[in-house]
N, C-alpha and C positions, 0 to 999 in steps of 0.2 A: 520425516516430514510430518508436520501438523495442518492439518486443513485450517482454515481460515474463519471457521463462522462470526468470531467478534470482530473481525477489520469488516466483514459483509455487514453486519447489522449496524456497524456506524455508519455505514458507507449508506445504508438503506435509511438511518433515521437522520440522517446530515442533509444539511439545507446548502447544502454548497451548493448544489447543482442551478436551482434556482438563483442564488445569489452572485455566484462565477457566471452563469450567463447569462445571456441579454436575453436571449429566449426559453419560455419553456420547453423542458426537453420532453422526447416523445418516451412514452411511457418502456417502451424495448433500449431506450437509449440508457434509461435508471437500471433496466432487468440487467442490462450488459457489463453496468460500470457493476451492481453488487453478483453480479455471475463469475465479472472477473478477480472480484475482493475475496472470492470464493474459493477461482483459483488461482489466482497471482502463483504460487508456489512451486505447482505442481511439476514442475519442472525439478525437485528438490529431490524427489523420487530417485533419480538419478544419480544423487550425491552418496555417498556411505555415511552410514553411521560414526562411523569415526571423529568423520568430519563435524557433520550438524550438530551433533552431540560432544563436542571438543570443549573441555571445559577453561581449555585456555584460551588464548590468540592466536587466531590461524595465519601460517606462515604466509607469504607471496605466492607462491604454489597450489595454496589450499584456495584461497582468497580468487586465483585467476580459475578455478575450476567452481566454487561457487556462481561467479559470475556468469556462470553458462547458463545458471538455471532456467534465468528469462526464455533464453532462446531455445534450449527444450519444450519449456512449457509451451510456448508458442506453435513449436512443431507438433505436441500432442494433440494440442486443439485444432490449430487446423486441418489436423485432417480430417475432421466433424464441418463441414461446410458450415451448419448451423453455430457454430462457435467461431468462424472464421473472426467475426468482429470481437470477439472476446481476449481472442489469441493477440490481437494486435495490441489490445490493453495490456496484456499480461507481456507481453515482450518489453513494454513502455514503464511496468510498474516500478522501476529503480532506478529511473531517471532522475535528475535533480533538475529545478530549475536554473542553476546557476551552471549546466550542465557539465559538473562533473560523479553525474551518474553511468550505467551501464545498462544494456550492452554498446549503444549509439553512441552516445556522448550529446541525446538532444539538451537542447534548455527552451527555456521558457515558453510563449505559446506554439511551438512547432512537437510540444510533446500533449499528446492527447489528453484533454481534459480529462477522463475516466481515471486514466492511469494518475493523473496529476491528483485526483481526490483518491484512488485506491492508496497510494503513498502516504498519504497525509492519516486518512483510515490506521494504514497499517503502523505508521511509527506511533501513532499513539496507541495502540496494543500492543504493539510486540513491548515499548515501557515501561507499559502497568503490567506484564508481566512476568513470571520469575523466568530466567534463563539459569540454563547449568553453571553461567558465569558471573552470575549477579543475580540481585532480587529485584522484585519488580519496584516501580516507583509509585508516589502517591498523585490522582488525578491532579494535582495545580501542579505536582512537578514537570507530567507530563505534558500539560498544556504549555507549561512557562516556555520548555524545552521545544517547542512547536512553535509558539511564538517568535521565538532567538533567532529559529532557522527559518520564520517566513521570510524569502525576498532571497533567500541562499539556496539552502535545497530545497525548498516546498516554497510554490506559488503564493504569494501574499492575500488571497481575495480568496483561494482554498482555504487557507489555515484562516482566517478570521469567522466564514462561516462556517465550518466546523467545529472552532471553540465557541464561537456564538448559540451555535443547535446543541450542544452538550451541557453549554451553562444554562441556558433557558428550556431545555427539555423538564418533563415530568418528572422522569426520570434520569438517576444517577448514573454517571459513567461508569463507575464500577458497573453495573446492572448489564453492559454492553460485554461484559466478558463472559459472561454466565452463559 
């Protein structure tokens, strides 16, 4: 398992939050959503190397024991009271809006906005970057690719403001992996 810090730092310089909601959010509600961009994973701990590191396509078997990770993670955190609200993100972060994510099966506004920009965060990194199974993509592929799936898997008012805050940032997407 690899920690998360460039899905956190998109997640921290992305204007989604303001733009996805009607209200400002409270400043522990940003700490929570990139606390949990931080750990979304962590539940991954639990997987073997085998797996995570599998350079091919993971069977139905492999695939139904990834899927648990949400829900570890969730159990790690919460038993940190202080992380309880984290936890709830990080169970929620593989959700799709079109909900055929996991572990629930929620869709659209009944999965937690944090989680719903942790997502959107993490598919645009985990694209630009290389995997044992592929190389990574270039930032318009992975924006196009984010784009295709707003209104499917990733919430549409998500994925607009975060290719919005990436193309109008100072700074380069690339810069967010570093």
């Amino acid at each position: 398992m690899s920690a998360s810090p460039s899905c956190a730092r998109t997640c921290a310089r992305s204007a989604a939050w303001p733009a996805a909601s009607p209200r400002r959010p409270r400043r522990a509600a940003i700490d929570e959503v990139v606390r949990g961009a931080e750990l979304h994973d962590i539940g991954k701990m639990a997987m073997p190397d085998a797996i995570l590191h599998k350079p091919g396509p993971l069977d139905d078997g492999e695939w139904a024991f990834v899927r648990q990770h949400t829900i570890i993670g969730e159990r790690i955190l919460a038993a940190a009271p202080a992380l309880r609200p984290v936890a709830r993100l990080v169970r929620a972060s593989h959700e799709r809006w079109d909900g055929g994510g996991y572990p629930d099966r929620l869709s659209g506004e009944t999965i937690p906005l944090g989680a719903r920009i942790i997502a959107v965060c993490d598919s645009f990194d985990a694209m630009r970057s290389d995997r044992a199974y592929r190389p990574g993509c270039s930032e318009e592929e992975a924006l196009a690719e984010l784009r295709r799936c707003a209104g499917s898997q990733f919430d549409a008012v998500v994925v607009d403001a975060v290719c919005a805050e990436l193309a109008a940032a100072p700074h380069s997407p690339r810069s967010l992996q570093a």
